[in-house]
BARO-838281 format. One record per residue (C-alpha): residue number from 1; residue in three letters; x, y, z. Coordinates in nm, 3 decimals. Layout:
<sites>
(NUM, 'Ala', (X, Y, Z)),
...
</sites>
This chain:
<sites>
(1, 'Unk', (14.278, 6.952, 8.962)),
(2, 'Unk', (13.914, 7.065, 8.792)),
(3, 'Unk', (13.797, 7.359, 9.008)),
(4, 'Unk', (13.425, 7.446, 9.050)),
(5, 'Unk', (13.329, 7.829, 9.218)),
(6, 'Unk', (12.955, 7.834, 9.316)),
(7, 'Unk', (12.803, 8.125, 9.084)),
(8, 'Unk', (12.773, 8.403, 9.347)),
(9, 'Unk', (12.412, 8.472, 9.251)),
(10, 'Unk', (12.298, 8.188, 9.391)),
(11, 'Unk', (12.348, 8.373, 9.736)),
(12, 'Unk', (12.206, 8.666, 9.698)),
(13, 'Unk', (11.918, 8.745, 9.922)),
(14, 'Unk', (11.985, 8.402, 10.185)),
(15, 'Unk', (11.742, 8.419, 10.468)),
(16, 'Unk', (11.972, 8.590, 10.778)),
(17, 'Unk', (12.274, 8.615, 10.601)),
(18, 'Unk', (12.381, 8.940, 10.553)),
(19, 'Unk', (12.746, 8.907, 10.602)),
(20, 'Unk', (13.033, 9.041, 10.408)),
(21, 'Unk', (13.262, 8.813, 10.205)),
(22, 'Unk', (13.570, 8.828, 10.281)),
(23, 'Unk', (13.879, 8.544, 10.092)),
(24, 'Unk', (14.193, 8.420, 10.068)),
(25, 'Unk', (14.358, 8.204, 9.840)),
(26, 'Unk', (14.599, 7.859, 9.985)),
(27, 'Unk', (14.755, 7.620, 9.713)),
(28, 'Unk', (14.712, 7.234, 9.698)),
(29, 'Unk', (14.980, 6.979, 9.624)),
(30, 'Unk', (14.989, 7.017, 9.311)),
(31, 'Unk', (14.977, 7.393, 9.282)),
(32, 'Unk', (14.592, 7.462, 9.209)),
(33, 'Unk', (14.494, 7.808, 9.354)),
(34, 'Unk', (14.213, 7.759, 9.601)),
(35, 'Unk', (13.976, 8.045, 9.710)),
(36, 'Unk', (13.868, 8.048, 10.120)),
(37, 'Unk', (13.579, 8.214, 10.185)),
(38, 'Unk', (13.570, 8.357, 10.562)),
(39, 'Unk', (13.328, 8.547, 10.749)),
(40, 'Unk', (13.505, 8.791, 10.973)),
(41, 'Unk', (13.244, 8.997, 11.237)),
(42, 'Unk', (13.270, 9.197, 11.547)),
(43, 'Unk', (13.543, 9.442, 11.662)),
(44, 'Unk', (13.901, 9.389, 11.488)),
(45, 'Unk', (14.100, 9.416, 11.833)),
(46, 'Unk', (13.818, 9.170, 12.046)),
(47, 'Unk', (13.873, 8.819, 12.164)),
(48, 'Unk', (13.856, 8.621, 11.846)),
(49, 'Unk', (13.593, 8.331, 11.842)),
(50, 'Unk', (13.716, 8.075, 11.528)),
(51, 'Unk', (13.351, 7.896, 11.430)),
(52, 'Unk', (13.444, 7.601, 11.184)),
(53, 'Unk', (13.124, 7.406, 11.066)),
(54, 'Unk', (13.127, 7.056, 10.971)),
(55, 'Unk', (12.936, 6.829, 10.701)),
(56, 'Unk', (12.751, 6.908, 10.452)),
(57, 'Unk', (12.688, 7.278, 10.558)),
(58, 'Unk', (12.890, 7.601, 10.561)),
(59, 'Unk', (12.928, 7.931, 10.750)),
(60, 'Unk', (12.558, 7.988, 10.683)),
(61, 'Unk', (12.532, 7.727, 11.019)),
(62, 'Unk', (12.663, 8.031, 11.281)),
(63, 'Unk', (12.437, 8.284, 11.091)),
(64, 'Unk', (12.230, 8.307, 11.428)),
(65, 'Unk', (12.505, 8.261, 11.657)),
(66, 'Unk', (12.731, 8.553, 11.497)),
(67, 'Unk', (12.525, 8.862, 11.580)),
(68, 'Unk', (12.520, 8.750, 11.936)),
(69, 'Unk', (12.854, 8.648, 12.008)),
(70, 'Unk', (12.977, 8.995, 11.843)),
(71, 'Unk', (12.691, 9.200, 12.030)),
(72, 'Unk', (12.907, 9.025, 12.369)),
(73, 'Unk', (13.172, 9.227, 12.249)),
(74, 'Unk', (13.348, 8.924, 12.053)),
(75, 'Unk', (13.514, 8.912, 11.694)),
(76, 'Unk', (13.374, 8.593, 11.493)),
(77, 'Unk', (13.614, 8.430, 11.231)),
(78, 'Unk', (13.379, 8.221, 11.015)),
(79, 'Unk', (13.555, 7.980, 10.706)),
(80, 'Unk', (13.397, 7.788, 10.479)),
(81, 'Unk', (13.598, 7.466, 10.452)),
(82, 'Unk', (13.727, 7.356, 10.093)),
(83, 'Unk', (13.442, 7.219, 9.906)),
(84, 'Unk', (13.165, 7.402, 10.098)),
(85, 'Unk', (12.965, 7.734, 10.085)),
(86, 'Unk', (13.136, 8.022, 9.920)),
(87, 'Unk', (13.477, 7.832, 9.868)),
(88, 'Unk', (13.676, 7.689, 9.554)),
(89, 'Unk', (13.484, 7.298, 9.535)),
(90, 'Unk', (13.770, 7.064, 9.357)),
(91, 'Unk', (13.543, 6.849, 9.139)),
(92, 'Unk', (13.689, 6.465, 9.206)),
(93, 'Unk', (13.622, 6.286, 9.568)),
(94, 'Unk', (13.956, 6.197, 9.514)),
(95, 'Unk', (14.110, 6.560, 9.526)),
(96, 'Unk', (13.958, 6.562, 9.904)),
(97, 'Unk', (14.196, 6.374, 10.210)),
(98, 'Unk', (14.154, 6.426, 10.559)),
(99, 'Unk', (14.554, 6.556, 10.545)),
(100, 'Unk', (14.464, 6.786, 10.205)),
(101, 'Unk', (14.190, 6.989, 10.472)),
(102, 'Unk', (14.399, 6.988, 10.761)),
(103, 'Unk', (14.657, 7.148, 10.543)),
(104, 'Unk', (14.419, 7.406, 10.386)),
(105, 'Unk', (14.291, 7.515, 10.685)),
(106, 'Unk', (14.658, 7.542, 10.818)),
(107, 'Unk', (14.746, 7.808, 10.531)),
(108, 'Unk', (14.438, 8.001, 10.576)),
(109, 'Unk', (14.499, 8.056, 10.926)),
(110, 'Unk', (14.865, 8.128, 10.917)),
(111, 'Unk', (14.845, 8.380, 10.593)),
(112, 'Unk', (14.567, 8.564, 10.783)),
(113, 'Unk', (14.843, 8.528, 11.083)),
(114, 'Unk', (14.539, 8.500, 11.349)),
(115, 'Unk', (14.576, 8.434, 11.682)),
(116, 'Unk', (14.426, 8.507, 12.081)),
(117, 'Unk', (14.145, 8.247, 11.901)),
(118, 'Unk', (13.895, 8.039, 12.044)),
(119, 'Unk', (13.814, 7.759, 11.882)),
(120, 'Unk', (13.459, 7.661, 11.845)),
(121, 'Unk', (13.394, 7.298, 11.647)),
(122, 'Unk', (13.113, 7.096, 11.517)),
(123, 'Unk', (13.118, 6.792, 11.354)),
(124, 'Unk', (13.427, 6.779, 11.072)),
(125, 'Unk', (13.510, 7.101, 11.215)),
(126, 'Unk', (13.635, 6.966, 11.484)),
(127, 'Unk', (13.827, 6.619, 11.341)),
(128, 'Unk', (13.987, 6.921, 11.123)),
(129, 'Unk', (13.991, 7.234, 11.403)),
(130, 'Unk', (14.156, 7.038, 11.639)),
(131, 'Unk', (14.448, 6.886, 11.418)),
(132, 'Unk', (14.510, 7.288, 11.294)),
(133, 'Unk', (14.514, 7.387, 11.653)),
(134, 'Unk', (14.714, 7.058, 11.773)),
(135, 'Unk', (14.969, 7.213, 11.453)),
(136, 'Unk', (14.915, 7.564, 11.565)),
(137, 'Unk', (14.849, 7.574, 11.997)),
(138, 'Unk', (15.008, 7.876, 12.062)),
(139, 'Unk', (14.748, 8.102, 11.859)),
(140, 'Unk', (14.486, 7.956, 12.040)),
(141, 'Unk', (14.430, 8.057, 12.424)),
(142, 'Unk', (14.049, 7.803, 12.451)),
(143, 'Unk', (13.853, 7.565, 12.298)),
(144, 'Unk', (13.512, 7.461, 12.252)),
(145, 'Unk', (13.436, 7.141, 12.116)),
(146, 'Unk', (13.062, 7.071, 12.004)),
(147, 'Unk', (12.923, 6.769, 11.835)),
(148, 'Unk', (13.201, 6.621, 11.680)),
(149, 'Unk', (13.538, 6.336, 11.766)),
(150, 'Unk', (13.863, 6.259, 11.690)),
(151, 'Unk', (13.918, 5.945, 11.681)),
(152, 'Unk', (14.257, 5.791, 11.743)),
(153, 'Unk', (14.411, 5.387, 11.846)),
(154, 'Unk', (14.327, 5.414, 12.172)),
(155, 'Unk', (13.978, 5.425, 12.110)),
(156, 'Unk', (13.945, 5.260, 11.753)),
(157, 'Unk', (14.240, 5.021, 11.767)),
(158, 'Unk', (14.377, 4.786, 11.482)),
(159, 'Unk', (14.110, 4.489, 11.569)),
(160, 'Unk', (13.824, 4.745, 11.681)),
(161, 'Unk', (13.909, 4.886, 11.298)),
(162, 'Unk', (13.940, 4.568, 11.103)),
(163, 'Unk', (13.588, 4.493, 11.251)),
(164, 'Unk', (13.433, 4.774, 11.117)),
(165, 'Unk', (13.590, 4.718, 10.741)),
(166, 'Unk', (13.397, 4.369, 10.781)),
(167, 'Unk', (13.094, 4.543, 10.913)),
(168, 'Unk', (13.107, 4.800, 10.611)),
(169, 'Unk', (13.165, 4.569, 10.330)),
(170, 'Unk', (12.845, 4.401, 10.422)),
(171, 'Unk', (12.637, 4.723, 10.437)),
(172, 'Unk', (12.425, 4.756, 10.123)),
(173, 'Unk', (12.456, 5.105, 9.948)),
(174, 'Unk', (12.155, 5.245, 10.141)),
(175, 'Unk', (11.879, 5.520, 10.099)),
(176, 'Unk', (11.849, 5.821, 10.300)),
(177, 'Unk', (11.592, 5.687, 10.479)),
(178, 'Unk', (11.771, 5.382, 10.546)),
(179, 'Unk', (12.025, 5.567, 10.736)),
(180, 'Unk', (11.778, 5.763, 10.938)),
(181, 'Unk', (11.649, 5.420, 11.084)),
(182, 'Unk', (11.993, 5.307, 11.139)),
(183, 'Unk', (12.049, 5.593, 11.338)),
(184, 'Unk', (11.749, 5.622, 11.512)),
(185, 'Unk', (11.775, 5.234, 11.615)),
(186, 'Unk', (12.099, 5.360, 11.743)),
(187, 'Unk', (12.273, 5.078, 11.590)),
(188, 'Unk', (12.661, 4.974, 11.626)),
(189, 'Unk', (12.697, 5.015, 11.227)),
(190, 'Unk', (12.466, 5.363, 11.192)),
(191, 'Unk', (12.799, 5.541, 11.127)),
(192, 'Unk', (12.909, 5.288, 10.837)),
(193, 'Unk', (12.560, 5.333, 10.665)),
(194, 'Unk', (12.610, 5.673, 10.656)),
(195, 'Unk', (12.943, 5.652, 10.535)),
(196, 'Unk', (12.820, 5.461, 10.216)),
(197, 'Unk', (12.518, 5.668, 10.152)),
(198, 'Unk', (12.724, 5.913, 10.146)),
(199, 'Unk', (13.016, 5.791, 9.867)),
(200, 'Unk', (12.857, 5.559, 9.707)),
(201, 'Unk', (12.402, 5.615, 9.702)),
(202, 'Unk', (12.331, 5.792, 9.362)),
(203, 'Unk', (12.006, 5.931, 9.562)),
(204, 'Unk', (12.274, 6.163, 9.778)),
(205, 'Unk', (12.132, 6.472, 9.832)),
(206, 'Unk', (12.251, 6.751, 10.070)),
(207, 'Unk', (11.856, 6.867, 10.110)),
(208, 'Unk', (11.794, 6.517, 10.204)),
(209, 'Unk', (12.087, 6.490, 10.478)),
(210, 'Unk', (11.897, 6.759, 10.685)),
(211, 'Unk', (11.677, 6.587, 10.632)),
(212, 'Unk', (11.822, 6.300, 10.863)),
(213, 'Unk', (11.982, 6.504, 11.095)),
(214, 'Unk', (11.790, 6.775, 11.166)),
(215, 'Unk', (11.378, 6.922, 11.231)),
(216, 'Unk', (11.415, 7.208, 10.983)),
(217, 'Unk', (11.103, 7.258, 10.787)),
(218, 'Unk', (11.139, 7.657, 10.624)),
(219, 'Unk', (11.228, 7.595, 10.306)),
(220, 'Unk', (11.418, 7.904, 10.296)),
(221, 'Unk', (11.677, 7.818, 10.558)),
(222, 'Unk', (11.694, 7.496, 10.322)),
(223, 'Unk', (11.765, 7.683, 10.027)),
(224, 'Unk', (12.073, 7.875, 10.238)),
(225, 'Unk', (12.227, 7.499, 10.304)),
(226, 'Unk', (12.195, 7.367, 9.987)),
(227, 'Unk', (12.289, 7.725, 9.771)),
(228, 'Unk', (12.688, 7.617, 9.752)),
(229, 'Unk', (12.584, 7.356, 9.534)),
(230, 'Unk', (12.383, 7.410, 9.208)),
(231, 'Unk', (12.412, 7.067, 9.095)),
(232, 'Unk', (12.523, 6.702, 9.161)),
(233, 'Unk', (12.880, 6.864, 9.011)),
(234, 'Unk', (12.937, 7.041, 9.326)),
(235, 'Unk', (12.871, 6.820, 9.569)),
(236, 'Unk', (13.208, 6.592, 9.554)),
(237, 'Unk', (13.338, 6.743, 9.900)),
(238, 'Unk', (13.032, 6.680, 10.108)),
(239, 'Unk', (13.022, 6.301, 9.973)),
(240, 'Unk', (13.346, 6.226, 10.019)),
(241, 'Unk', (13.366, 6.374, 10.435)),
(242, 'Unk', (13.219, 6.083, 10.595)),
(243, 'Unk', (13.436, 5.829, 10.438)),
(244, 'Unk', (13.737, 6.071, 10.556)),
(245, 'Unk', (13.660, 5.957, 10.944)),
(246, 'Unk', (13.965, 5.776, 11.037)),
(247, 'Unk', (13.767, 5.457, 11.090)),
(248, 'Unk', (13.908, 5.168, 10.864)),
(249, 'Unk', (14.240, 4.977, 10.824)),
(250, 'Unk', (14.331, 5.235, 10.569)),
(251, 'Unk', (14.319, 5.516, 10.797)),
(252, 'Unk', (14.552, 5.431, 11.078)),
(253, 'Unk', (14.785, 5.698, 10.936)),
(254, 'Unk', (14.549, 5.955, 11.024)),
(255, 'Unk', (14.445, 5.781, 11.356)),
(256, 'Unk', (14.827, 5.817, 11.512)),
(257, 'Unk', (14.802, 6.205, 11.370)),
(258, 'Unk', (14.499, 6.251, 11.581)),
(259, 'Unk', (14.698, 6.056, 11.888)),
(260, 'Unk', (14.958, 6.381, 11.833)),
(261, 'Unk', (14.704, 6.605, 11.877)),
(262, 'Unk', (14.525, 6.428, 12.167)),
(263, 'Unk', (14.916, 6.459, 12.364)),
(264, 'Unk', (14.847, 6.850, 12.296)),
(265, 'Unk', (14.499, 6.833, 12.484)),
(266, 'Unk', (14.628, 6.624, 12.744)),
(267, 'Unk', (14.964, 6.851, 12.828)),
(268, 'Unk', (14.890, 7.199, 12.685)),
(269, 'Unk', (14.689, 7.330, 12.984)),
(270, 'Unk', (14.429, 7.523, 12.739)),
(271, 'Unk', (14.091, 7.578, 12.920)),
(272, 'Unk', (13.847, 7.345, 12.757)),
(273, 'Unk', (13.435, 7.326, 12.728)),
(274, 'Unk', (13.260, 7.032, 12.589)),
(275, 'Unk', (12.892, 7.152, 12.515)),
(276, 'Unk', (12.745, 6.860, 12.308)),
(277, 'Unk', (12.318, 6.866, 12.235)),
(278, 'Unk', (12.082, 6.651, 12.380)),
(279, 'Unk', (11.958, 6.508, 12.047)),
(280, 'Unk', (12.247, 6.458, 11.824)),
(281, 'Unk', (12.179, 6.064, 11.724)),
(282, 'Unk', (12.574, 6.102, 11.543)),
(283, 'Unk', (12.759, 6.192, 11.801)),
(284, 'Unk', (12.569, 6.127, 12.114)),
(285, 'Unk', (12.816, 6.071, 12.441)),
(286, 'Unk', (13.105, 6.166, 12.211)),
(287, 'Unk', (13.175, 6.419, 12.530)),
(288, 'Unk', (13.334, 6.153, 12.686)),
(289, 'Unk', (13.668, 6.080, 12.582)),
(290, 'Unk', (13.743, 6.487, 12.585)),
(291, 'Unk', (13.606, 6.483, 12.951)),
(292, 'Unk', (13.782, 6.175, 13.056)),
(293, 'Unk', (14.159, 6.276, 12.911)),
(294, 'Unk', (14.173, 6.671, 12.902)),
(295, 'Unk', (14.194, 6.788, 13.270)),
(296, 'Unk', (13.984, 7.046, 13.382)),
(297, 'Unk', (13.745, 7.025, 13.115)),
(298, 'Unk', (13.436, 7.193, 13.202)),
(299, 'Unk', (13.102, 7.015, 13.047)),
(300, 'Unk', (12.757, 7.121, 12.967)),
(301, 'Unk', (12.462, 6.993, 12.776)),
(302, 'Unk', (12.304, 7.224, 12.481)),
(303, 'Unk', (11.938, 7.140, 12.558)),
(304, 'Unk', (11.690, 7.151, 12.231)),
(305, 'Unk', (11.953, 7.081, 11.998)),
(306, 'Unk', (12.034, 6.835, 11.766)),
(307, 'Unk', (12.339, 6.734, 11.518)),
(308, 'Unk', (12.365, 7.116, 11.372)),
(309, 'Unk', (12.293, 7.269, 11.749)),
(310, 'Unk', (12.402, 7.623, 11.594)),
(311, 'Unk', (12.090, 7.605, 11.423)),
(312, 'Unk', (11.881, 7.398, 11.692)),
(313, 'Unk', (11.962, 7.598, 11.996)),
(314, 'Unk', (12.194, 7.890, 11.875)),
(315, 'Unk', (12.053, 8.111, 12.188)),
(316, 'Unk', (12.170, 7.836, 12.464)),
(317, 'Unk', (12.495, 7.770, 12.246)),
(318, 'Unk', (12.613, 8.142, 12.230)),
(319, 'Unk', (12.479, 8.188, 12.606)),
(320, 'Unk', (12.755, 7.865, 12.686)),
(321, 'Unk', (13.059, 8.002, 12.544)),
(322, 'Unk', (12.980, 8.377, 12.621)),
(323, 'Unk', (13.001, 8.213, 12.979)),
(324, 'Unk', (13.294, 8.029, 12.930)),
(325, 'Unk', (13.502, 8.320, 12.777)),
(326, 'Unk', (13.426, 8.518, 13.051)),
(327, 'Unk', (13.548, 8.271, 13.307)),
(328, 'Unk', (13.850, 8.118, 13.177)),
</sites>
């Protein structure tokens, strides 16, 4: 496996990121050293918050949310996943699996031995946060679950999935903007164009997929997203995430791992908040499955935010869990 480490120049002086590195190194299948990059903030012997981001950004996401969760007295646990900000980026799409993060995420966490955590997860943090924590439940005493799915048969069953591999062979390799209006139609298939932008447009471009998903204009806070990768070289992880989703025929393997984990939610008694935004066009009224099949779950709407609500509405984010921790 060809290993790429983003030059660490290329973070020096990131707008609101002054955060000390911290790493640890997990092994791959076939033996290739990996470096972890982690964010650790706040009081050592505090309630541990666990903030995994999702695609295409990094820890930089929870640089607003960090200084107020720790100034509530909290410790925040930051990692950048495999491929993104300050970690090790294996070169190929093919060196990334949906099992190969899961598993990377598993070693980090048990060589750091954490526990007491609460689990906060966006988008791919959460298809990969809650498979670690469904592998790991008792060093987790909460959850929050932000902006993201996990997608198993009984929602995307064998037909329901052999449908969409029709659907996506007939999507052309699309645009950027392409996928925007796909998404803002709100479209059956949105998810599929994205998808294929994703693995397969030669205009890819990380700038461009905040682009779609979110209002930022400072080009400075653009510049922190897109600093893990100095060139099209780097960029293999965040193409290959959406075609991870456990969507097609292929995937049912990963589908009936996810129906393991959703037996943990359902039996395991954890206290649970759902806080999804009100303008997330990906994963709007993905609440809904949690809600419906996790008893107890309490629910609230993130208002002024949209897919990357850590950066939309970090203030009404924090203010929701801070609440949370201190009820449950």
């Amino acid at each position: 496996m060809d290993v790429l480490r983003t030059p660490e120049a290329r973070f020096d002086g990131l707008k609101e990121y002054a955060f000390a590195a911290h790493y640890h190194v997990v092994t791959a299948e076939d033996g290739t050293e990996l470096r972890v990059h982690y964010l650790d903030e706040g009081p050592r012997d505090a309630p541990t918050l666990l903030c995994m981001h999702g695609e295409p950004s990094w820890s930089y996401l929870y640089r607003k949310m960090i200084p107020l969760l720790t100034a509530a007295g909290y410790r925040v646990i930051a990692p950048d996943l495999v491929g993104f900000g300050k970690s090790d980026k294996p070169a190929a799409m093919d060196d990334y699996t949906y099992a190969s993060h899961v598993g990377w995420m598993n070693q980090w966490l048990r060589g750091l031995d954490l526990t007491g955590l609460t689990l906060v997860c966006q988008d791919w943090g959460g298809l990969i946060g809650l498979r670690v924590f469904g592998d790991n439940v008792d060093r987790f005493d909460r959850l929050v679950i932000a902006n993201t799915g996990l997608p198993g048969t009984s929602m995307l069953t064998d037909d329901v999935s052999a449908i969409m591999a029709q659907m996506f062979a007939m999507v052309p390799v699309p645009d950027a903007a392409m996928v925007g209006e796909q998404f803002r139609n709100g479209g059956p298939g949105a998810f599929l164009y994205w998808v294929k932008y994703a693995s397969e447009s030669p205009s890819f471009s990380v700038r461009d997929v905040f682009g779609l998903l979110s209002d930022i204009s400072d080009e400075d806070v653009l510049d922190g997203y897109c600093a893990p990768f100095p060139d099209d070289s780097f960029i293999a992880g965040a193409r290959k995430f959406p075609a991870l989703v456990p969507l097609l025929p292929q995937h049912k393997d990963e589908r009936l791992k996810n129906d393991a984990v959703w037996k943990v939610l359902e039996t395991c008694g954890k206290p649970v908040l759902t806080a999804f935004s009100d303008g997330d066009p990906v994963t709007k009224g993905g609440e809904a499955p949690f809600i419906a099949r996790i008893p107890g779950v309490k629910n609230v709407t993130v208002e002024g935010g949209g897919h990357f609500l850590q950066e939309d509405a970090p203030d009404a984010f924090a203010r929701e869990i801070i609440a949370f921790m201190n009820v449950s």
